[in-house]
C-alpha positions in Angstrom: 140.1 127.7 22.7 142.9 125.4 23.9 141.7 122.6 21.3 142.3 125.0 19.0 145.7 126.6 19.4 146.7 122.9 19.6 145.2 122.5 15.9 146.6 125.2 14.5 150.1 124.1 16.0 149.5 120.5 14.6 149.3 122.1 11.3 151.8 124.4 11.6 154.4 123.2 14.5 156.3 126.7 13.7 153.4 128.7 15.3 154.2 127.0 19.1 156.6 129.8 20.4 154.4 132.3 18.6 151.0 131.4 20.9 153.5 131.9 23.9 155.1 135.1 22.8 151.8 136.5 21.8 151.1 136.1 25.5 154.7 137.0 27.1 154.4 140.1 25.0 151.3 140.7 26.1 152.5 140.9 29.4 155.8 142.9 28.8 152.9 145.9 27.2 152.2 146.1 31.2 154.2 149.8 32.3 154.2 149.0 35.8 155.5 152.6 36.6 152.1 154.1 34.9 150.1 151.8 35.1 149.2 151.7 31.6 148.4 148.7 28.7 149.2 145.1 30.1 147.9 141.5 29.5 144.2 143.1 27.4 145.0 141.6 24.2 146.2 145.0 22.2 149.0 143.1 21.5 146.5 141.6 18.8 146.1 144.8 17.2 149.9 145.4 17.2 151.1 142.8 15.5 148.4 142.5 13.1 148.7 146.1 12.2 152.3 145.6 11.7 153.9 146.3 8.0 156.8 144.4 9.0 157.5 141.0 6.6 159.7 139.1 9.0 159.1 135.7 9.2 158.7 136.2 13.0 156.0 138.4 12.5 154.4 136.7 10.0 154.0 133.6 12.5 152.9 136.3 15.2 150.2 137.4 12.8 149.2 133.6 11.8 148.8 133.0 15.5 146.8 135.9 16.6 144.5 134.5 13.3 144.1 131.6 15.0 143.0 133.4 18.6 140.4 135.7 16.8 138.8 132.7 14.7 138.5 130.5 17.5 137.1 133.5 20.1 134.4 134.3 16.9 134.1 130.4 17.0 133.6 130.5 21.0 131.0 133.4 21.5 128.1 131.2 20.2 128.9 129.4 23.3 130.9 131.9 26.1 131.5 135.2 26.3 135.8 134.7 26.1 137.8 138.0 25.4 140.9 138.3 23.3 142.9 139.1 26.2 141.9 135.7 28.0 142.4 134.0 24.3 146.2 135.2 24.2 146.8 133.9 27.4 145.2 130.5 26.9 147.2 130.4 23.5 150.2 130.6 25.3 149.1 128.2 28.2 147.8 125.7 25.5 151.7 125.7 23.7 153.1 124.8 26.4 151.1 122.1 26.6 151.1 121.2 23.1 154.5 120.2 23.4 154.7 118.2 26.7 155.0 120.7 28.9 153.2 120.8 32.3 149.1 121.7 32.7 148.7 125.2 33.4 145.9 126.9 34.6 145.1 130.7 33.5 142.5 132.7 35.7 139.9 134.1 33.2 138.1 137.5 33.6 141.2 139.7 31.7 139.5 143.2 30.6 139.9 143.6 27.0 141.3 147.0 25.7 138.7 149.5 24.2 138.6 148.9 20.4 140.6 152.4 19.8 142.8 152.3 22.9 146.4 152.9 22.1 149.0 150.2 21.4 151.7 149.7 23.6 155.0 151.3 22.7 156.2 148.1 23.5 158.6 146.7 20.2 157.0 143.6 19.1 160.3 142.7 17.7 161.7 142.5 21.6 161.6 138.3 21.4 162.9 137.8 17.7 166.2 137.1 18.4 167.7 140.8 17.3 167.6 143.3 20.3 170.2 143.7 22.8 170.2 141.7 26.3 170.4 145.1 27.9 167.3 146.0 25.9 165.2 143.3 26.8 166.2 143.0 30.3 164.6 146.7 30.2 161.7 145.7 29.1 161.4 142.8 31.4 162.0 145.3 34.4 159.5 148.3 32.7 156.9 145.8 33.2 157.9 144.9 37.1 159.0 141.5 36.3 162.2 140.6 38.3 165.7 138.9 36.6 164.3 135.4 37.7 160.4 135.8 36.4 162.7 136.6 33.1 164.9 133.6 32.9 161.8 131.5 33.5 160.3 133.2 30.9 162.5 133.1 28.3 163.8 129.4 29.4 160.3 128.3 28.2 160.7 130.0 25.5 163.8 128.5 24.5 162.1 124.9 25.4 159.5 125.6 22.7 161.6 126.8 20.2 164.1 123.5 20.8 160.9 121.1 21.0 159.2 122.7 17.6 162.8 122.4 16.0 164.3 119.1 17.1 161.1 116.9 18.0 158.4 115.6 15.3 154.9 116.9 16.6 152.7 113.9 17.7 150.2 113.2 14.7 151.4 114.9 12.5 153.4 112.5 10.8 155.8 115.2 9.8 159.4 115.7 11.3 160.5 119.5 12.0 163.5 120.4 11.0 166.5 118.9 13.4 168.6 121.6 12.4 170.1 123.8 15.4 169.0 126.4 17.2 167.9 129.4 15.0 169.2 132.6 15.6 166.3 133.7 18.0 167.0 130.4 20.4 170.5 131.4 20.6 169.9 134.5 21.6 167.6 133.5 24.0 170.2 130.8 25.6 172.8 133.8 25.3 170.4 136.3 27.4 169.8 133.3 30.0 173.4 132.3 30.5 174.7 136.2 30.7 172.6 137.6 32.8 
């Protein structure tokens, strides 16, 4: 599954922060005061079910392609869930860009195929909502102010790697524009917290 996320992000180097959100947004689903949804791969569902036309949903959606066609791929040979696919994707573009080895512990539950998506707004990592608003959602799922800055500092390393670095073999240079408007947001939410 790994070997694949990195394909599909050597031919598309703009899908690299999308495997990762996929997987922090995942997460942020998790209501830790309910105990409801969390990291069981509905956020699949969500964002493919989406009407929105963004281009940050349309990478989402292009990503979570990916994990499905490479989990249908992988059942010949293991029995892998969509919720341990998300989290591998977002291990494997880490990785992808030079970042460290990362292990994920397999064995995530995936959601019943008509369980209910998370109110969670996919939207929350696109660049647009409020600082107060994401630090909410951070804390909804009982992730502390520094489990967030780590988070979203990796974030913000894979959106400056997949704009400012060329991908190895690809032979194509991204864009060394500056940071878009969803890495300055994320360097504004980091610096004034």
């Amino acid at each position: 599954l790994k070997e694949a996320v990195r394909r599909g992000i050597l031919q598309d180097p703009q899908l690299a922060p999308s495997f990762y959100q996929l997987a922090v947004l995942d997460g942020l689903s998790f209501n830790f005061a309910t105990k409801e949804f969390g990291p069981d791969g509905r956020v699949v569902q969500a964002v493919l079910s989406s009407k929105d036309d963004s281009q940050y949903v349309k990478s989402l959606q292009k990503a979570c392609l990916v994990l499905i066609q490479a989990c249908k791929d992988l059942k010949k040979l293991t029995s892998i869930g969509i919720a341990d696919a998300v989290a591998l994707g977002g291990v494997a573009a880490v990785e992808s860009v030079g970042g460290p080895f990362l292990t994920v512990q397999l064995g995530r539950t995936d959601a019943p195929k008509n369980a209910n998506i998370s109110p969670l707004d996919i939207k929350i990592l696109e660049g647009s909502s409020s600082s107060s608003a994401v630090r909410a959602a951070f804390s909804r799922s009982g992730m502390t102010e520094r489990e967030m800055t780590a988070i979203l500092g990796t974030l913000l390393t894979l959106e400056t790697v997949q704009k400012k670095l060329e991908i190895p073999m690809t032979g194509k240079q991204v864009s060394s524009q500056s940071l878009s408007s969803q890495g300055r947001w994320v360097a504004h939410l980091i610096l004034n917290r």
